[in-house]
PAROPA-272527 format. One record per atom (N, C-alpha, C, O): y, z, x; residue in three letters. Coordinates in steps of 0.001 Angstrom, whole numbers, padded with zeros to 6 digits, always signed. Last residue first. Layout:
BEGIN
YZXAla/...
end
This chain:
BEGIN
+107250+073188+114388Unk/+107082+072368+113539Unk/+107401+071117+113597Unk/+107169+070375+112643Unk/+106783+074309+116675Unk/+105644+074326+116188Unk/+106066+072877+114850Unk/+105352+071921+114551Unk/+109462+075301+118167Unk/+108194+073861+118710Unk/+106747+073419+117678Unk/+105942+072510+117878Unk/+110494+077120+116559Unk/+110784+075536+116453Unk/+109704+074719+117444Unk/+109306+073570+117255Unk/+109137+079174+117572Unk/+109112+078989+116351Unk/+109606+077402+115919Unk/+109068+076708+115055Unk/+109606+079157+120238Unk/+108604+079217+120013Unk/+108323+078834+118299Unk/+107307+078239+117943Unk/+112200+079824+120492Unk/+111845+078258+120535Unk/+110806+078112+120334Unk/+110513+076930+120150Unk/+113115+081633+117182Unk/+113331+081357+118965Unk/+112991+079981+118590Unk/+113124+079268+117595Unk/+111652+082706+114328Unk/+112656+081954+115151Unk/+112328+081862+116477Unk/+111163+082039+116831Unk/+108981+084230+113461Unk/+110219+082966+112405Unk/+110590+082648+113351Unk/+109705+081905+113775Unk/+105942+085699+114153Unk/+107648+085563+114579Unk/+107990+083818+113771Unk/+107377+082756+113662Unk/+103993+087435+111971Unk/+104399+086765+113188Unk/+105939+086149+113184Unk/+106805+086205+112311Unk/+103426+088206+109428Unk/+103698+089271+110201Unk/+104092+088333+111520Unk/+104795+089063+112218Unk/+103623+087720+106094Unk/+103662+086884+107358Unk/+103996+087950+108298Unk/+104930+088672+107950Unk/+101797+087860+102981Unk/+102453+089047+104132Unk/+102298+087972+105517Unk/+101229+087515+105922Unk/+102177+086267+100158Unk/+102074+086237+101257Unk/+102608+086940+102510Unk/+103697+086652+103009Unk/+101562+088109+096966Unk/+102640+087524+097811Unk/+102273+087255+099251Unk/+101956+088338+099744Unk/+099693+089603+096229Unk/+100040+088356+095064Unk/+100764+087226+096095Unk/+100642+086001+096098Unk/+099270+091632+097694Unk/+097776+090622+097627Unk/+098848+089604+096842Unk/+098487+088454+097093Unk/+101519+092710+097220Unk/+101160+092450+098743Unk/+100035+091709+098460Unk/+099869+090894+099367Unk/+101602+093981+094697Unk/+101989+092957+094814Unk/+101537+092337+096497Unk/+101212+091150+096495Unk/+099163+096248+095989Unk/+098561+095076+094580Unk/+099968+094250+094583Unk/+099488+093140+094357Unk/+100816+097656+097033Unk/+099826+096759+098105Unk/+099330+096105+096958Unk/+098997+094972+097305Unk/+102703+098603+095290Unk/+103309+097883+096524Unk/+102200+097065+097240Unk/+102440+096053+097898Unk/+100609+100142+093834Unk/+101310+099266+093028Unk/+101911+098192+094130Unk/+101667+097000+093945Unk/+100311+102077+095697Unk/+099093+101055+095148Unk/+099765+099915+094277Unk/+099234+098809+094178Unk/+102653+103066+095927Unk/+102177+102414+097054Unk/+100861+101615+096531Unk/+100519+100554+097054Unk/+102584+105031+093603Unk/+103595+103354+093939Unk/+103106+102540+094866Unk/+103106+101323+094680Unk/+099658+105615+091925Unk/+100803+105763+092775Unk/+101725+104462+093202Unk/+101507+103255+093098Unk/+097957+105122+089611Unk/+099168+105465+089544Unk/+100445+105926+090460Unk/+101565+106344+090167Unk/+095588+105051+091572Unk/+096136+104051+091150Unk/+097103+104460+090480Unk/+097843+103633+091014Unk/+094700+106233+094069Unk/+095293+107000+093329Unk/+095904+105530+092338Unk/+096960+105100+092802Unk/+091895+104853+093842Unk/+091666+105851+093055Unk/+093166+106386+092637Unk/+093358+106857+091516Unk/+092216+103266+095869Unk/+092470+102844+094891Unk/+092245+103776+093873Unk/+092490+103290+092769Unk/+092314+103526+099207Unk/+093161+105001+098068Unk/+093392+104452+096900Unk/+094487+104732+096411Unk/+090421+102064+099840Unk/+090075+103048+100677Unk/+091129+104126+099469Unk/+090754+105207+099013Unk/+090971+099495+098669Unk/+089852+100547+097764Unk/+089514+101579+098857Unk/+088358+102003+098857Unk/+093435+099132+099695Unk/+093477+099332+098121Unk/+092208+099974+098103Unk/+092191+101064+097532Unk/+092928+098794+102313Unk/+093739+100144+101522Unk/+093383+100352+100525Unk/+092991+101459+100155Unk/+091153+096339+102263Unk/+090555+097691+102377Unk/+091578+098933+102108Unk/+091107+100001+101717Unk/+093370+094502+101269Unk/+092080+094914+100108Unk/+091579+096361+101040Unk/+091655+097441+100453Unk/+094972+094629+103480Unk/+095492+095384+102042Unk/+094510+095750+101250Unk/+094453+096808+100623Unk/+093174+093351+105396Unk/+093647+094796+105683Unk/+094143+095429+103934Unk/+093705+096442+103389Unk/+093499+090816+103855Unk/+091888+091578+104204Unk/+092063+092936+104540Unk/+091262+093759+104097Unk/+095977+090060+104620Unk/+095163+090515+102895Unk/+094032+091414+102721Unk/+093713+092297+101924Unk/+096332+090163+107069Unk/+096908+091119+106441Unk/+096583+091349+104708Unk/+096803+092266+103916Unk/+094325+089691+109452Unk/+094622+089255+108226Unk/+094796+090476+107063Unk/+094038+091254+106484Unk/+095736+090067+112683Unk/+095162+090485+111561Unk/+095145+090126+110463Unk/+096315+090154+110082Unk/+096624+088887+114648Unk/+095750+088027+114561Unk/+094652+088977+113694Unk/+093423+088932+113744Unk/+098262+091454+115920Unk/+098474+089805+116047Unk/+097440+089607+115738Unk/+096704+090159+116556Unk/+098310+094278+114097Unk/+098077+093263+115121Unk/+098016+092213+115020Unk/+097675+091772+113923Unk/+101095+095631+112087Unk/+099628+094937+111951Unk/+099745+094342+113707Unk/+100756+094077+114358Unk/+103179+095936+112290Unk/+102694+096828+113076Unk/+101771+096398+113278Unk/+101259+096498+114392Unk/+104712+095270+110018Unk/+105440+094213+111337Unk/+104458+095179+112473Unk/+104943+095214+113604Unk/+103306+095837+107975Unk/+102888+094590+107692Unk/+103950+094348+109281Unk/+103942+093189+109697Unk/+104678+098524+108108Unk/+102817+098802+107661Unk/+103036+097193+108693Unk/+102957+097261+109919Unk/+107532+098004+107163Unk/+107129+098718+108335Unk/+105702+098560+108817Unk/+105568+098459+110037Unk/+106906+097065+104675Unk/+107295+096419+105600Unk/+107070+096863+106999Unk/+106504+096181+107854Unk/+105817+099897+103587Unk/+105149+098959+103692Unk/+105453+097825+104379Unk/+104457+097283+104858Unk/+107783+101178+103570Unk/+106828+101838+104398Unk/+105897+100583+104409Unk/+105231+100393+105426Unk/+109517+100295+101610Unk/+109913+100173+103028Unk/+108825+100697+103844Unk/+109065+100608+105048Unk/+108230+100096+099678Unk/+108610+098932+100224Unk/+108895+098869+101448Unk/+108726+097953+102253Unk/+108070+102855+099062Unk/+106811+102526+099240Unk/+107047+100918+099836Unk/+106093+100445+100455Unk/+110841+103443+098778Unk/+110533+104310+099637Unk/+108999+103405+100078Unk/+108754+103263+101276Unk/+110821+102198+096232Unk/+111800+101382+097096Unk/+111149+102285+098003Unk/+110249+101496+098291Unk/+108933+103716+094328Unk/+109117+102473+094958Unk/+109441+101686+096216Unk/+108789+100922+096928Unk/+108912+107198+095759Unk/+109256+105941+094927Unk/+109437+104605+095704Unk/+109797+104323+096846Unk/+107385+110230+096167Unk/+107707+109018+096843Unk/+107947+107851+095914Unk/+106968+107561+095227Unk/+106900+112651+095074Unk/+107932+112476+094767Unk/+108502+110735+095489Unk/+109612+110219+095359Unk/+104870+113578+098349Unk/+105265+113510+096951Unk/+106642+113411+095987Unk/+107501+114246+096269Unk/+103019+111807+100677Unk/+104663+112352+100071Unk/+104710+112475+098728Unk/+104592+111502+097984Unk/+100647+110994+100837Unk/+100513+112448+101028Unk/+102285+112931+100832Unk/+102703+114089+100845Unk/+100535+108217+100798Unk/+099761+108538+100052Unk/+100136+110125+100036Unk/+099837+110599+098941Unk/+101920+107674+103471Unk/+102889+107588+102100Unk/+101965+107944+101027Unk/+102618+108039+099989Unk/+100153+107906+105356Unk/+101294+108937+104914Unk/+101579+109362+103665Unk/+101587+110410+103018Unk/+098670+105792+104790Unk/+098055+107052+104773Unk/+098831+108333+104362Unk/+098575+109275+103612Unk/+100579+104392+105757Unk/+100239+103829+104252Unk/+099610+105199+104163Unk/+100142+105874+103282Unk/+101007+104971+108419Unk/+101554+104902+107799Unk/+101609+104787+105748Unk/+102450+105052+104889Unk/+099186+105112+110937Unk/+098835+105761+109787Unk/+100041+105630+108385Unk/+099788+106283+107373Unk/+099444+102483+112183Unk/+100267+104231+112458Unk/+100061+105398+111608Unk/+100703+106449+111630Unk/+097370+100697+111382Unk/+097810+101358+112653Unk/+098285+102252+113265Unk/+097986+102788+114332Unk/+095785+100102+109536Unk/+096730+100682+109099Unk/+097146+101664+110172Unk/+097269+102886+110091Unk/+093623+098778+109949Unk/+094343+098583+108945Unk/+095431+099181+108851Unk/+096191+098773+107973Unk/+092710+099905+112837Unk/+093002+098437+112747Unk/+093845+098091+111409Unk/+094720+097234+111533Unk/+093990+103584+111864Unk/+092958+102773+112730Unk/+093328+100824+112809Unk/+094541+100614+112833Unk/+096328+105855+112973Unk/+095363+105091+112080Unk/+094522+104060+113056Unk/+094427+103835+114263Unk/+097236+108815+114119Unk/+097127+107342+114017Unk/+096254+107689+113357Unk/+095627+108710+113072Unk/+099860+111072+112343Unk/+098466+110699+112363Unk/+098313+109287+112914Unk/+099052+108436+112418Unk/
end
C-alpha cells in the first residue's frame, strides 16, 4: 500500500494489520517509518497524526512504539560526512 506525507510507504499502516506483531517487530518498522519521512518533515507532528489516525487500537505495540517516539527525539537527517562536520 502507499501512504501518504505521514507515513510514506504505508508502513505503520501495515504494522497495524499483522497480527501477532511484537515490540521489537514494531521498532523496527518504525525506524524504517522515521529514515522514509521527507526531508523537512516534522516527525512529531507526523507521529501525533498516527497516533489519533489508529489511537483507538491502543493496546497495540505500535501505539505503544509511536507514544515513546513523542517522548524521544526522531532525527531523520544525516550524522556524518562533511556535510555533517561543517555545521558544527
Amino acid at each position: 500500500m502507499k501512504g501518504d506525507q505521514f507515513d510514506p510507504k504505508g508502513l505503520i499502516f501495515e504494522a497495524y494489520r499483522i497480527e501477532g506483531i511484537g515490540m521489537a517487530e514494531c521498532r523496527t518498522i518504525f525506524l524504517d517509518w522515521a529514515l522514509s519521512l521527507s526531508e523537512g518533515m516534522d516527525a512529531r507532528r507526523a507521529i501525533g497524526v498516527l497516533i489519533e489516525r489508529y489511537g483507538a487500537k491502543a493496546d497495540h505495540p505500535m501505539t505503544q512504539v509511536l507514544r515513546e517516539g513523542l517522548e524521544q527525539s526522531v532525527h531523520t537527517g544525516r550524522r556524518g560526512g562533511r556535510s555533517g562536520r561543517a555545521r558544527q
